[in-house]
N, C-alpha and C positions, 0 to 999 in steps of 0.2 A: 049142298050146292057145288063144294068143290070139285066132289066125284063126277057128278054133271057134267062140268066143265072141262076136266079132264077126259072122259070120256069123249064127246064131242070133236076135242082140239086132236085126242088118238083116231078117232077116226080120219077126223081130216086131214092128217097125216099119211096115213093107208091109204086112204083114196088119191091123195097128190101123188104116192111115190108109186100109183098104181097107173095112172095117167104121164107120169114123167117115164116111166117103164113104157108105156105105149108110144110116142114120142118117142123116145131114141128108137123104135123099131121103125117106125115110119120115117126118120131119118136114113137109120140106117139103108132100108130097102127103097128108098128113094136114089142115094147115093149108087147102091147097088143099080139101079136102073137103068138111073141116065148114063152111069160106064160100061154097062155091057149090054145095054139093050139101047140107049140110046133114046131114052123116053123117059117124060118125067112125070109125077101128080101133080103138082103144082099143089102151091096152097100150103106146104108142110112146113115151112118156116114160120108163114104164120099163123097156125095152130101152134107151132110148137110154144111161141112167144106167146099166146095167148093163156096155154096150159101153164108155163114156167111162172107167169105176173101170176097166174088165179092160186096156183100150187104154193108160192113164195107167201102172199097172203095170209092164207088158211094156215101154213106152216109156224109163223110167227107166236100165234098162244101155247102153241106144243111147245118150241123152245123156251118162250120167257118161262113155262110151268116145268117145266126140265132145271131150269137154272143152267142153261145149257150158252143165254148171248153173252159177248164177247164183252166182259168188263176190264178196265185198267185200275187193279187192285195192287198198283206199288206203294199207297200209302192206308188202304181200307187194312188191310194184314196187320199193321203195325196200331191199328185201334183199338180201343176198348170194345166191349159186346154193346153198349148202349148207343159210341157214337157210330161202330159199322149201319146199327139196326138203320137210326138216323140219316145216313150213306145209304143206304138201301132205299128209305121212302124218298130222298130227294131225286134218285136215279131212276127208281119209278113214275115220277113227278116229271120230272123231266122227258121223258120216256113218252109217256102217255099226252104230253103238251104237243109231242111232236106226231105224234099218230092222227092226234085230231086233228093238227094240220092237217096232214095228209089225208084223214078222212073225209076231209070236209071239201077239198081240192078234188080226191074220186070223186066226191059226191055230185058235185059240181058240174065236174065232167061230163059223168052220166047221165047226167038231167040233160046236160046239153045236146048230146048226143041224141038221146029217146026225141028231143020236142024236136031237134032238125031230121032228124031220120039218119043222122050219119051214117055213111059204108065207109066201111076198107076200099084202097084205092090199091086192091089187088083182081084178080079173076074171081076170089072167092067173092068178093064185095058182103064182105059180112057185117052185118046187122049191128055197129060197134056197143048198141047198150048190152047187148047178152050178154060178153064177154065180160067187158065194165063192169055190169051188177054183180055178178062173182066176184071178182077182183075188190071192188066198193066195201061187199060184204063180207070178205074174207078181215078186209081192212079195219073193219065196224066189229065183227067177233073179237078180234086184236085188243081193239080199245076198250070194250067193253071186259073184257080178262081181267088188263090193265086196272081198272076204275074197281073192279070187285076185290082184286088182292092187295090196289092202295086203301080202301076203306079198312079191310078186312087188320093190315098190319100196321097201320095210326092206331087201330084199335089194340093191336095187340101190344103196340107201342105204349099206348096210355095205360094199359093194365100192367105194364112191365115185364112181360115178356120174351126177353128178345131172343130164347133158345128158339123159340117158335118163328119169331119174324127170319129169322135165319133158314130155318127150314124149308119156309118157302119161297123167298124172295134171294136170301144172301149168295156172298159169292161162294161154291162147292170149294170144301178145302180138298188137298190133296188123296187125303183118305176116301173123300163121298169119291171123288176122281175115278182112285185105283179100284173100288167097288162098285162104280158100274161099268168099269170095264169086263172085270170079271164074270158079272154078271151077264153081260151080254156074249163075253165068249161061253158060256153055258149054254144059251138060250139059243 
């Protein structure tokens, strides 16, 4: 299941930095336009802001699965392996309480938007649930990560574990660091 999942979250990854790639060229030759031609498409800000919320979204399981977000570990380092593991599911817990927030606030949204008909209140007047249900959904993939790798490391927790809970949850020590740097200046 977890290759699944990882799988999934690298694609959606490709595909956002494939679309944020598109986006700055439409910015850029937007820019280019209106200064030397004097003419604009209009509409490319917000696409861009549409692309950036949907990309940001979908991007989030690939990082937590990286062990890649931004933890403040001045006192998790100076722990033991049982109570970092420990520090690891409350930060997930935490983590994940505050997604469904925010899941449930897209969720919300998008409803509300779909039963009004919402539009943008630009030229493009775009259809605001399309964009939403991406966003919503990128939000719901997130949480859903979340909920599979806190089951997955309470479990690992209760079997005693916690080389493993570290593996996929904890915070990367300097070594995992300097090796996937290397790694990727290979790749």
């Amino acid at each position: 299941m977890l290759s699944l999942i990882h799988a999934i979250s690298r694609g959606s990854v490709w595909i956002t930095g494939a679309l944020l790639l598109l986006s700055a060229v439409l910015v850029g030759s937007e820019v280019l336009m209106r200064n030397f031609f004097h003419y604009s498409f209009g509409g490319v800000d917000e696409i861009s802001s549409y692309i950036f919320a949907i990309g940001v979204a979908w991007s989030l399981a690939f990082t937590l699965l990286s062990r890649a977000h931004i933890r403040i570990d001045l006192i998790y380092g100076k722990l033991g392996p049982r109570w970092r593991a420990a520090l690891d599911i409350l930060s997930l817990a935490c983590l994940l309480a505050v997604t469904g927030l925010l899941f449930q606030q897209a969720l919300e949204t998008t409803l509300t938007s779909y039963e009004i008909g919402a539009r943008s209140n630009t030229p493009l007047g775009v259809t605001l649930w399309v964009p939403q249900t991406l966003w919503t959904a990128g939000l719901g993939f997130f949480a859903l990560v979340q909920l599979y790798l806190l089951v997955s490391i309470v479990r690992l927790f209760i079997a005693n574990n916690v080389r493993q809970i570290t593996a996929l949850s904890g915070v990367k020590s300097m070594d995992e660091e300097i090796e996937d740097e290397i790694d990727e200046a290979k790749a």
